[in-house]
N, C-alpha and C positions, 0 to 999 in steps of 0.2 A: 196579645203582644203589647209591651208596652216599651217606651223607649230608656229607661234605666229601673234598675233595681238597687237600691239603697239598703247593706247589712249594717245593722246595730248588734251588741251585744245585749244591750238593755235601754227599757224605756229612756228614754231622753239623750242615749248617746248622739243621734241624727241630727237632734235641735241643736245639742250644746252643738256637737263637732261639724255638720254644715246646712245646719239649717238655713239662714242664711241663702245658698245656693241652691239649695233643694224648693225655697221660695222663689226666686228667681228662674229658677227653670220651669217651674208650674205656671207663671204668670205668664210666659213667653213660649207656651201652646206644649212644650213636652210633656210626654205621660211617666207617672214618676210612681213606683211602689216602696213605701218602706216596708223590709222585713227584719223584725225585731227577735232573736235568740230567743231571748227569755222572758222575764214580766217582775223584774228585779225582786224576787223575793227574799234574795240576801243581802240588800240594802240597810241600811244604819233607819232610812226613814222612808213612811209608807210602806203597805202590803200589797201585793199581788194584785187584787182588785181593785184599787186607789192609783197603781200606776199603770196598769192596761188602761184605765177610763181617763189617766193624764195625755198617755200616748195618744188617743183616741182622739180627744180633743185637740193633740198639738196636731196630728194630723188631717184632721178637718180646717185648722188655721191654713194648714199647708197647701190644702187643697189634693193632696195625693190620697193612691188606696195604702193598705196597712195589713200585713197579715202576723200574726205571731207563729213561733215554732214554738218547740217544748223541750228544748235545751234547759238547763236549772241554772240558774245566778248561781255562780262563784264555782263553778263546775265546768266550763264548758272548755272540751278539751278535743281533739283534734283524731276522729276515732272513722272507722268507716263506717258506719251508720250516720253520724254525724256529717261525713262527708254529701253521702246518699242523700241526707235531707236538703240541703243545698245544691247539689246537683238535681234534685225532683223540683226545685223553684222555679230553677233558671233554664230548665224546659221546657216548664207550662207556661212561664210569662215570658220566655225569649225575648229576651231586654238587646239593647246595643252594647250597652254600657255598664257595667256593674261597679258600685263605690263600697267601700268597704274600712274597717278601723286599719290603719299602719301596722303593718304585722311582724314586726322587728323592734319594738319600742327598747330602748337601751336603759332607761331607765329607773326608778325604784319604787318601791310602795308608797313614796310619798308624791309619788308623780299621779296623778286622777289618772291623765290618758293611757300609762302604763298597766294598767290594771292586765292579770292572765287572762280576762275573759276576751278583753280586747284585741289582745295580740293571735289568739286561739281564734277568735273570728275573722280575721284578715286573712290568716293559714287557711280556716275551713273554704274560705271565699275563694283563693288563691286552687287551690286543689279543685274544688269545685269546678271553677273556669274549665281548667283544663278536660276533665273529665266529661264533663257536659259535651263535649263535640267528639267523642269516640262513640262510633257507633257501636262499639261490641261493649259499652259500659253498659251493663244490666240496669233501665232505667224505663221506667211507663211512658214516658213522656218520646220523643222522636231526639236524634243530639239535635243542639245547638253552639253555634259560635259566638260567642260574646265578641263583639271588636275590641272591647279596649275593659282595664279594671284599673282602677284611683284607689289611691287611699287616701282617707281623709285622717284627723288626727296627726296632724305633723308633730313630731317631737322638735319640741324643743331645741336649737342650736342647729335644725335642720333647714335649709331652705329650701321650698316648695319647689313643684318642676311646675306650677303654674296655680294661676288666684283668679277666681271669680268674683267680680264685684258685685257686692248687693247693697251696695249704699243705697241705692233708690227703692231700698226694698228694708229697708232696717224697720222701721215700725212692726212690719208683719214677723219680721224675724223676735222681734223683742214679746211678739204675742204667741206664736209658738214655744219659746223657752219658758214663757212663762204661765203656759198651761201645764206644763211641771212644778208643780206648785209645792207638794211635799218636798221635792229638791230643791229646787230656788229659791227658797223662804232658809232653807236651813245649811245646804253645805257653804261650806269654810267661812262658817259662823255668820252666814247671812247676804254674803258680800260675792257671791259666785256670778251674779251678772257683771258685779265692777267686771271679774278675773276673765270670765269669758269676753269681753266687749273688748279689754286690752288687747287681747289675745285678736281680737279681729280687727283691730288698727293696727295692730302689727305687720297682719299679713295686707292687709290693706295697703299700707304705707308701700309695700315689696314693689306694688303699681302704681303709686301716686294716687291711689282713692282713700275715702275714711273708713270703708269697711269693706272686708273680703274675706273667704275662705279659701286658705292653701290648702294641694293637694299633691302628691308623689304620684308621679309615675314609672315603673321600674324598667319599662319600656321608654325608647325612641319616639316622639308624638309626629305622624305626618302631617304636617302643618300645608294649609293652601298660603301662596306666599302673601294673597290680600289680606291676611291676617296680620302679616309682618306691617300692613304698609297704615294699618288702623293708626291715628294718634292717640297719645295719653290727654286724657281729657284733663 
């Protein structure tokens, strides 16, 4: 058992979109899995074996385990087989918590978080959930109930239903992203930690901190009210 399960579509989706938080939650005693679709072999940069061994590395930054499935980059599409390998996850490690890419992205090929694989993995994550706690689903494993599933990857013009700060954790985050090393030396010609790091004062800012990772919830969050009474730092 572990206490969340973290889907990516592909290597470095977790880091870019909340690493950050998946750092902070390892430092502060949770047991944390990422499980990664694919091993991005239809990427612009790096092969197959170059990004399983980046993922490997961000995830030792992390301090989390890591397992791959064998979904294909630029393929991954929302099938019952598909579904089944996601529901066999989330039965043998019976997480609390499941985080997963925003799975309604609105919009274009020129948007990164928009990509099909991503939105197909929040669907698969999303279906999965559900499935995982019927006991008449044909599945090795015993059901399970996930309490709660996030998605991370906020589009754009969207506001979070809630932000996790890791300011006091940003170093370790900036060494995670950057054991992506075939990515972050080259997308959007270099300059992809400026765009990610904006992107986390953005949401950062949402709470009065310098960095943070939004997340959507499509559900009602039962809040304890001592949470309401914390102040902003």
């Amino acid at each position: 058992m572990v206490d969340i399960v973290a889907f990516g579509a592909h290597p470095d989706d977790l880091e870019f979109g909340m690493g950050g938080a998946l750092v902070r939650m390892v430092r502060e005693g949770l047991s944390v899995t990422e499980v990664v679709l694919t091993r991005g072999e239809g990427g612009t940069y790096g092969d197959p074996e170059t990004r399983a061994r980046e993922q490997q590395h961000a995830a030792d930054v992390i301090g989390c385990g890591l397992r791959f499935l064998d979904f294909r980059d630029g393929e991954v599409e929302v099938t019952k087989e598909g579904v089944m390998q996601i529901v066999n996850v989330i039965r043998e490690l019976r997480p609390q918590i499941c985080f997963a890419p925003f799975d309604r992205n609105p919009y274009t090929h020129r948007d990164g978080s928009a990509h099909p694989d991503h939105v197909a993995c929040g669907e698969l994550v999303k279906k999965a959930c559900r499935l995982a706690k019927f006991s008449k689903y044909r599945a090795p494993e015993p059901p399970h109930l996930v309490q709660n599933l996030f998605f991370y990857m906020v589009p754009k013009g969207f506001l979070p239903t809630f932000v996790i700060d890791f300011t006091d954790y940003y170093d370790d985050w900036v060494k995670a992203i950057s054991a992506h090393e075939s990515q972050i030396d080259n997308l959007r010609n270099g300059y992809l930690r400026s765009y990610l790091e904006a992107y986390k004062i953005l949401h950062g800012s949402c709470i009065d901190r310098k960095y943070g990772d939004g997340f959507y919830s499509a559900e009602p969050l039962d809040v304890n009210p001592r949470t309401l009474l914390t102040p902003h730092r």
